[in-house]
C-alpha positions as CSV (number, residue, x, y, z in Angstrom):
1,X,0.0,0.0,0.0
2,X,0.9,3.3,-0.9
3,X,-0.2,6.2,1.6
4,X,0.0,10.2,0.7
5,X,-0.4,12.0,4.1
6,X,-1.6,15.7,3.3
7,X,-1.5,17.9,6.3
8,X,-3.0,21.5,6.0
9,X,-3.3,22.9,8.9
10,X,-1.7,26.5,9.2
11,X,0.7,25.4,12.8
12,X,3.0,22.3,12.1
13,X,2.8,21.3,15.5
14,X,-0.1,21.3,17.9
15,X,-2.8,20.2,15.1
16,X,-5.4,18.6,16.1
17,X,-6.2,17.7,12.1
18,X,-2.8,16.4,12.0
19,X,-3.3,14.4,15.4
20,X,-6.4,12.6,13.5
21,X,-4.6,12.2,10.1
22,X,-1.5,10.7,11.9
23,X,-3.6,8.5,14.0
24,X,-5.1,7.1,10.7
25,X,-2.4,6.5,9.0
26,X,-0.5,4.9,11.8
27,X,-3.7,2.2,11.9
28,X,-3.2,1.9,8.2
29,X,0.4,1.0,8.4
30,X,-0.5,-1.7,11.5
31,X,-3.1,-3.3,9.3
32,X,-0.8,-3.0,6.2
33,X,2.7,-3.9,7.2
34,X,5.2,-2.4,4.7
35,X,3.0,0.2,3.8
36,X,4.6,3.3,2.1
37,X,4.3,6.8,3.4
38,X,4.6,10.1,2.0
39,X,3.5,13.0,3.9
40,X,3.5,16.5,3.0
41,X,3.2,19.1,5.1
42,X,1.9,22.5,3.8
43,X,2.8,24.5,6.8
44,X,6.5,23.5,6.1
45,X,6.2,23.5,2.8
46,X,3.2,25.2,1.2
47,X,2.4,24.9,-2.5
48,X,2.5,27.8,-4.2
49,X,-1.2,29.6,-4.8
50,X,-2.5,29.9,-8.6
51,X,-1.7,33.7,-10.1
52,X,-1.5,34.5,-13.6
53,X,2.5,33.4,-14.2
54,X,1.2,30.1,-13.1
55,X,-1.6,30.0,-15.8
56,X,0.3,31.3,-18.4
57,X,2.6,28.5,-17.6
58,X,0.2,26.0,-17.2
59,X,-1.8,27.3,-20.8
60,X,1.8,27.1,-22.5
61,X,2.7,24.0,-24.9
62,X,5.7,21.9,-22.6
63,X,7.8,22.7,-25.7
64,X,7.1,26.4,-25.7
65,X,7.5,26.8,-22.3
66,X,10.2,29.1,-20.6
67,X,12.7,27.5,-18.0
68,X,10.6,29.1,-15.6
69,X,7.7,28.3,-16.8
70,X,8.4,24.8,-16.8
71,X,10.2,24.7,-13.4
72,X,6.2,26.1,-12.4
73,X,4.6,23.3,-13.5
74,X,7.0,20.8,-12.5
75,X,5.6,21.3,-9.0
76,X,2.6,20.8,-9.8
77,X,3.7,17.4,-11.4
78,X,5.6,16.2,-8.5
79,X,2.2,16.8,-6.6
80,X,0.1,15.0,-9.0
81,X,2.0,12.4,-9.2
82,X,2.0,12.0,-5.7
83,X,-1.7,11.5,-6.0
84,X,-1.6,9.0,-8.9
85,X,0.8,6.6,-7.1
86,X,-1.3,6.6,-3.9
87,X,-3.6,4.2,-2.6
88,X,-4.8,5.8,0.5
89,X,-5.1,9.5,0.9
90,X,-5.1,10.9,4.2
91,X,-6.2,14.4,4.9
92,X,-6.0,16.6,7.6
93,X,-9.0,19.5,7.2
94,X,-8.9,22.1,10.2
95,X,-11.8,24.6,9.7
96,X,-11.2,28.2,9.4
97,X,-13.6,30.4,9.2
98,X,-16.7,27.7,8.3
99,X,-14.5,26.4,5.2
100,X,-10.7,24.5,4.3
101,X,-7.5,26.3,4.7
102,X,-5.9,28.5,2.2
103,X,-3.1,25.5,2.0
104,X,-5.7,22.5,1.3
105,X,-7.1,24.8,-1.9
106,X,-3.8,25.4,-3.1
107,X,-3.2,21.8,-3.0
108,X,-6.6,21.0,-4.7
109,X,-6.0,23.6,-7.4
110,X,-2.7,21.9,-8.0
111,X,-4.2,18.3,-8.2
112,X,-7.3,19.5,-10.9
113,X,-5.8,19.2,-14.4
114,X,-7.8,19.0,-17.6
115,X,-7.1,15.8,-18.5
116,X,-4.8,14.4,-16.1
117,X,-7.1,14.1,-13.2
118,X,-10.3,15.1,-14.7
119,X,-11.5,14.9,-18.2
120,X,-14.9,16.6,-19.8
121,X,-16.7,14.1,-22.2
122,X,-20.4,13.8,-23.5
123,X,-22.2,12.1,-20.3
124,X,-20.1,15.4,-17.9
125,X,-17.1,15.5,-16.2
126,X,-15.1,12.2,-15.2
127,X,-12.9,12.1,-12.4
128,X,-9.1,10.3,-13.4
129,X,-8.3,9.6,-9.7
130,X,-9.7,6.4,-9.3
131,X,-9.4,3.5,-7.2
132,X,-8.2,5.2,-4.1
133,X,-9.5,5.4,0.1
134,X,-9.9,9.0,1.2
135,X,-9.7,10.0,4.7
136,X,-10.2,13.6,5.8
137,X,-9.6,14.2,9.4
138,X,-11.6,17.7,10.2
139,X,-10.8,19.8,13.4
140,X,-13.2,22.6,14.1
141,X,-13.0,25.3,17.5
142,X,-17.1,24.3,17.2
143,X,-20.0,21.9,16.3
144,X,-20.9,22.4,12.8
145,X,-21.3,18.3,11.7
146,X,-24.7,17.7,9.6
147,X,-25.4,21.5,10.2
148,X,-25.9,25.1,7.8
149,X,-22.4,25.7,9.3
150,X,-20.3,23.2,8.0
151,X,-19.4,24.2,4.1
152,X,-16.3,22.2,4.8
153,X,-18.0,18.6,4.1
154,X,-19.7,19.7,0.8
155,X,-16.9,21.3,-0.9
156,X,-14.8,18.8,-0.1
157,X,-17.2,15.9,-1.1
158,X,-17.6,18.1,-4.5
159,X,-14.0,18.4,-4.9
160,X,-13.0,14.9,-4.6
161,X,-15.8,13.2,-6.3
162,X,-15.0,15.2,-9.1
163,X,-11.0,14.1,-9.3
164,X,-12.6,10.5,-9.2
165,X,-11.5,9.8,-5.1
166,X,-15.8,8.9,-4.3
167,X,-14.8,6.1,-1.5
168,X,-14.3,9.0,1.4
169,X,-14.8,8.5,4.9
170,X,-14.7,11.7,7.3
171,X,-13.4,11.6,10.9
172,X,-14.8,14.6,12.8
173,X,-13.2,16.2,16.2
174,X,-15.2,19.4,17.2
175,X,-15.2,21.7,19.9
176,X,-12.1,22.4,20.5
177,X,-13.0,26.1,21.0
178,X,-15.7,25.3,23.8
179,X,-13.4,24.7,26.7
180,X,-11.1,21.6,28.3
181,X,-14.1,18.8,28.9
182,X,-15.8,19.6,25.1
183,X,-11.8,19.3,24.0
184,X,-11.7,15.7,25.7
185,X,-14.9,14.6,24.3
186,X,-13.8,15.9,21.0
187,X,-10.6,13.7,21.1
188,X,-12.2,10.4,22.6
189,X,-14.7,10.7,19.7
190,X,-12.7,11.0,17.1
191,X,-10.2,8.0,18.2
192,X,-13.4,6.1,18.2
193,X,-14.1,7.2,14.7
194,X,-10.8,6.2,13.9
195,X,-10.6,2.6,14.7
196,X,-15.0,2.4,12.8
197,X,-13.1,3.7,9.6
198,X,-9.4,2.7,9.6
């Protein structure tokens, strides 16, 4: 088994996202000895955000390209290819401000490519990430599960399903912003979580 780690919280230590997403992938590597992992860390080392260099770059032929233009996309290959060679995609989601963090989109923007990890044909759009287990680990300061609140869940149900990745399983820990018993309650739940869907 092949396991891509994406952590996207904003703090590279103290997440509670990345808590969830390490707990999940250390029960995938116990029930999959030999297992590989690759984790990225987009606190450490964010991707860089779409601008207009990067379309221009991304909208050039690969044998018209400039050396910097290339060099551009060529991190957007490494990332893609990361995807491609997975077979389990952990996720950690914090929420800010009722939706994912500037870090997770840059990542998705990155990973949706016309015909590379999507493609358009006559019956709609067809996802080229296929095959794959999706775990998102969410971390919110409040309750927002099943409610108006959460955009999180939608978006990123939107998002994957359109790339292909439709076999997703969500691990919620919420509260965290409600004071120490809601912040153990949050934690316990979520390890249960862990162990239903890992």
């Amino acid at each position: 088994m092949n396991i891509l780690q994406i952590n996207s919280s904003a703090r590279s230590t103290g997440s509670e996202s990345t808590r969830v997403a390490d707990a999940i992938v250390a029960r995938l590597q116990a029930a999959n000895p030999g297992a590989a992992l690759v984790r990225r860390d987009l606190a450490t080392n964010p991707h860089p955000a779409i601008d207009e260099p990067t379309l221009g770059a991304l909208f050039t032929p690969a044998d018209q390209r400039t050396p910097e233009q290339a060099a551009r996309v060529a991190l957007d290959d490494a990332l893609i290819a990361q995807a491609q060679a997975a077979d389990a995609i952990v996720i950690g989601a914090p929420m800010y401000n009722f939706g994912i963090t500037v870090q997770l989109k840059s990542w998705f923007d990155a990973l949706a490519r016309a015909g590379v990890t999507f493609r358009y044909t006559a019956e709609g759009p067809e996802g080229l990430l296929k095959n794959k287990k999706v775990y998102v680990a969410l971390a919110r300061g409040g309750v927002h599960k099943n409610g108006a609140s959460d955009s999180q869940v939608p978006y990123l149900k939107t998002m994957l399903g359109f790339l292909g990745l439709t076999d997703v399983s969500f691990v919620y820990s919420e509260g965290h912003g409600m004071g120490p018993e809601a912040v153990a309650k949050a934690i316990a739940d979520a390890n249960e979580q862990i162990k239903e869907v890992a």
